[in-house]
Every structure is written in C-alpha cells, then in structure tokens.
C-alpha positions, 0 to 999 in steps of 0.5 A: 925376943923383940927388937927394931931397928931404932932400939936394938937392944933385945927387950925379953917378955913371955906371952902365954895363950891357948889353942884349940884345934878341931880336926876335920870332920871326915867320918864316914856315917850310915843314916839310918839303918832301917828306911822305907821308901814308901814316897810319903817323904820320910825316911825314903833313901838310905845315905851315906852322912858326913862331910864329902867332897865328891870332886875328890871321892871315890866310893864303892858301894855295893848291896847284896841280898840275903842269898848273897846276890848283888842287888844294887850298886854305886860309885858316886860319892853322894850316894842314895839307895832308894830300894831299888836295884840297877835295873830301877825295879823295888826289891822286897821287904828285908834285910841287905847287906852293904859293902863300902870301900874308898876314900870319903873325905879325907878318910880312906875307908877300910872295908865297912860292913853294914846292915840294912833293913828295908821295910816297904 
C-alpha cells in the first residue's frame, strides 16, 4: 500500500519478483587424497580446501601413522602437510590417518576421518 503526504489516499498495487539466495560456501574439503612431495611442484602438500577464515578458525589436525603413532600435527586453520612430522623429518611412503576437529568457516566440523596416501 502506497501513500504520501500529498494524496493520502491509499493506492493498492502487487509487485511480484524472485529471490535467489546462496548460502555461504563453508565446507570443509580435503584436496586431494593421495599427494607426493617430491619438490617438482605438483601435487607436493596435502591441504585443506574451501573458504576459511583464520582470523576466527580454530582447527585441529592431526596424522597418525599405521601403527597409530602421531606423526604430525597442526592448529593453523591454512593448514598444509608437506610429509613431514613436528620435528621436520620425511615420513615413508604409505598410508595416514588424519583426525580434524574445530570450527572452519562458519562450520563447526564433527570429528572428520580421513585417509591419506603418501607416495614419495
């Protein structure tokens, strides 16, 4: 219903239009699932994907080994595993397990499970 001052007589009209809405893209994605860091510039780190925001992230991630031994961890929400464990030796060739846990984006993540295969 429209109105002013100078006619204040109610006029009646009916606009129709359509709204699209797209939700934020927040989810949480592992790219990819096999990686060799091998320095030749190619598929050299295993990362996390999708939109963060690591002023307010808080991540956890965390790889064991076969034998259930934690090989590598980290908090930081840009996260990048280069094959390496916290004390920044190569780990062999084969298959982790990875463990994620926090909040990414605006997605708070349940425990995530993963494999990763780790091909030198």
């Amino acid at each position: 219903i429209l109105s002013s001052i100078d006619c204040p007589q109610a006029i009646q009209d009916t606009i129709s239009f359509d709204i699209t809405v797209t939700p934020p893209f927040d989810t949480l994605e592992f790219v990819p699932n096999v990686f060799t860091p091998n320095g030749d510039g190619m598929n050299d780190v295993f990362q996390i994907a999708g939109v963060s925001n690591p002023c307010n992230d808080e991540v956890n991630v965390k790889i064991y080994n076969r034998w259930g031994i934690q090989v590598f961890e980290s908090t930081d929400p840009i996260f990048e595993w280069d094959g390496k464990n916290n004390s920044g030796n190569e780990v062999p060739s084969g298959t982790y397990y990875l463990i994620v846990t926090g909040t990414f984006g605006s997605e708070t993540i349940p425990i995530k499970k993963r494999t990763i295969s780790l091909l030198r």
